[in-house]
C-alpha positions in Angstrom: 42.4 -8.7 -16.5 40.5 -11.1 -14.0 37.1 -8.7 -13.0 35.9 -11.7 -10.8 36.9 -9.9 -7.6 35.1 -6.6 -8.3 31.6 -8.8 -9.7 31.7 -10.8 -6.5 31.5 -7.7 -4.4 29.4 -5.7 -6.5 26.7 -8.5 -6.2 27.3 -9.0 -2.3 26.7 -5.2 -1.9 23.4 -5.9 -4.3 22.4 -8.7 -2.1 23.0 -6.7 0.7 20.8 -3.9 -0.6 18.1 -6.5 -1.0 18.2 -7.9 2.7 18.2 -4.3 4.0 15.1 -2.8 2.3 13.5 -6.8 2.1 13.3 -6.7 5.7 10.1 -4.1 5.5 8.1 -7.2 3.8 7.1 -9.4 6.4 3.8 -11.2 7.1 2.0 -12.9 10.2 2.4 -16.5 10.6 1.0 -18.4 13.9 1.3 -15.4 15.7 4.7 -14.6 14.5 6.3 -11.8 11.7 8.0 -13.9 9.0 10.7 -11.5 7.3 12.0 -13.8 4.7 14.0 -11.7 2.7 17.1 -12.7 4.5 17.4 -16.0 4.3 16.7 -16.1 0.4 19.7 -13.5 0.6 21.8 -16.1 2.2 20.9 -18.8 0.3 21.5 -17.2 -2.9 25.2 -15.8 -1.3 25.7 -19.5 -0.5 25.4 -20.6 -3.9 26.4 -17.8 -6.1 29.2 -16.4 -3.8 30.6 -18.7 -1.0 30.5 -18.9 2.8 33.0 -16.1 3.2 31.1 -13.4 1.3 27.7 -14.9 3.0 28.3 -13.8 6.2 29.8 -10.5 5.7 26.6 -9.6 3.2 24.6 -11.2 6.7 26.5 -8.8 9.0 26.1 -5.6 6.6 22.6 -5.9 6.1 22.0 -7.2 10.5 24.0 -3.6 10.8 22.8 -1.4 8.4 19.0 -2.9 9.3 19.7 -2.0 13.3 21.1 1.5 12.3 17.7 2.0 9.9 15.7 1.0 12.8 14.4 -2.2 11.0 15.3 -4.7 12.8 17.1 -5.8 16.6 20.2 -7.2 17.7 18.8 -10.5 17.3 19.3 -9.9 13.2 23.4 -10.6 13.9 23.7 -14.4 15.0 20.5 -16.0 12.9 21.6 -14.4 10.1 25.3 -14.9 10.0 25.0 -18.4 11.4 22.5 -19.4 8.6 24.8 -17.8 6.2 28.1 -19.8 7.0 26.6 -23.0 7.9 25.0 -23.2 4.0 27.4 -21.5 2.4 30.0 -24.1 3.7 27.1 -26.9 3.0 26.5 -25.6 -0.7 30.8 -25.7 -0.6 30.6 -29.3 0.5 27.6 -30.8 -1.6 26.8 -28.6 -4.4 23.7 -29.6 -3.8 20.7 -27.0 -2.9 18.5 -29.5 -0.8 21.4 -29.5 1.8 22.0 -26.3 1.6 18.4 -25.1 2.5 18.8 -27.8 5.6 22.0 -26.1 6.6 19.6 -22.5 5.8 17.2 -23.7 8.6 19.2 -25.0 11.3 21.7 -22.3 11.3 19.2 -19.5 11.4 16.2 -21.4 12.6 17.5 -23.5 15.5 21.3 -22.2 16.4 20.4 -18.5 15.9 17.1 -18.7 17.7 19.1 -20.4 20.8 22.3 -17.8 20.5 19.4 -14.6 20.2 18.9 -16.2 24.2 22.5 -15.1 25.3 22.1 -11.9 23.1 19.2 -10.7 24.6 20.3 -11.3 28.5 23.2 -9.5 27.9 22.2 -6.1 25.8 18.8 -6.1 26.4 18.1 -6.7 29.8 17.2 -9.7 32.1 13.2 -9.4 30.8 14.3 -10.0 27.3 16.8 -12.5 28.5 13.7 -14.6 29.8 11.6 -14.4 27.3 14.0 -15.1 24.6 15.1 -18.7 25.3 11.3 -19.6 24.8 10.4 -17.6 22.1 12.8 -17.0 19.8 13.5 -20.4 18.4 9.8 -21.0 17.0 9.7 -17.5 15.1 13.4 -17.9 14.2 12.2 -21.1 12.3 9.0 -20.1 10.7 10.4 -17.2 9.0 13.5 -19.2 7.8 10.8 -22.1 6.7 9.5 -19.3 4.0 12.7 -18.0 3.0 14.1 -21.4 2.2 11.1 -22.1 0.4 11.0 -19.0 -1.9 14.6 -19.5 -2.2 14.2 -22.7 -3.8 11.8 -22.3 -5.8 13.7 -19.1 -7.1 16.9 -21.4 -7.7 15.2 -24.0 -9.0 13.8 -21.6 -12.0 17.0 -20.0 -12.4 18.8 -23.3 -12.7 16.0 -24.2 -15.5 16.1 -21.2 -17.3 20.0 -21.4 -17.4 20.6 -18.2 -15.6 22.0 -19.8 -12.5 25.0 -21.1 -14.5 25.7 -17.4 -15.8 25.4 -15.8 -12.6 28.1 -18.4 -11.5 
């Protein structure tokens, strides 16, 4: 009997439980709140689960962290953009370094700039102008710190021979 199935959801819904209650650790940077937590999530969903799995785990933990009150709307297109752009990369490659690349534009750049039409249209036409300017900058320094602890995580994992196990 193949258990593969059941394992792969069992550790998206762990991942998933990680993002949520991850998203209380955050820390200033230049005047901004880096939350890494979810970008190590979708790196690691990348690598040890796929794109598909990547960004439902992204959605989940973007819903259940608006429903707890810990985070906004803008949670849904960084993260779930980030989570299919290096989970198809890490398809592609098998590589991490593009992966991490993939991490930070998807969530840094494309989900700062989508958080613009997100904002105008469910939070008002003062968040709408504000948000074109000042999402894209945060968006990007909190991915930079996940993709860096995400690495280095990965990188001890792959030494230590765990990261072919968890495969």
């Amino acid at each position: 009997m193949n258990h593969l199935p059941t394992r792969k959801l069992t550790f998206a819904a762990l991942l998933c439980a990680i993002a949520v209650v991850g998203s209380l650790i955050s820390f200033p940077v230049l005047g901004s709140r880096c939350a890494p937590v979810q970008h190590v999530v979708n790196i690691l969903c990348a690598v040890l689960l796929g794109p598909f799995y990547g960004v439902v785990v992204a959605f989940f933990a973007s819903l259940l962290r608006n429903l707890f009150g810990l985070g906004s709307l803008m949670a849904f297109p960084g993260s779930m953009i980030g989570a299919l752009l290096c989970g198809l990369a890490y398809r592609w490659t098998r590589s991490l370094l593009p992966t991490i690349f993939a991490e930070l534009i998807g969530t840094g750049v494309l989900g700062g700039l989508c958080a613009y039409p997100i904002a105008i249209l469910f939070m008002g036409k003062v968040a709408g102008e504000v948000a074109f300017n000042a999402y894209v900058v945060p968006f990007l320094i909190s991915t930079t710190g996940g993709c860096l602890i995400a690495y280095i995580l990965l990188r001890a994992l792959g030494r230590a021979g765990a990261l072919k196990r968890l495969k």
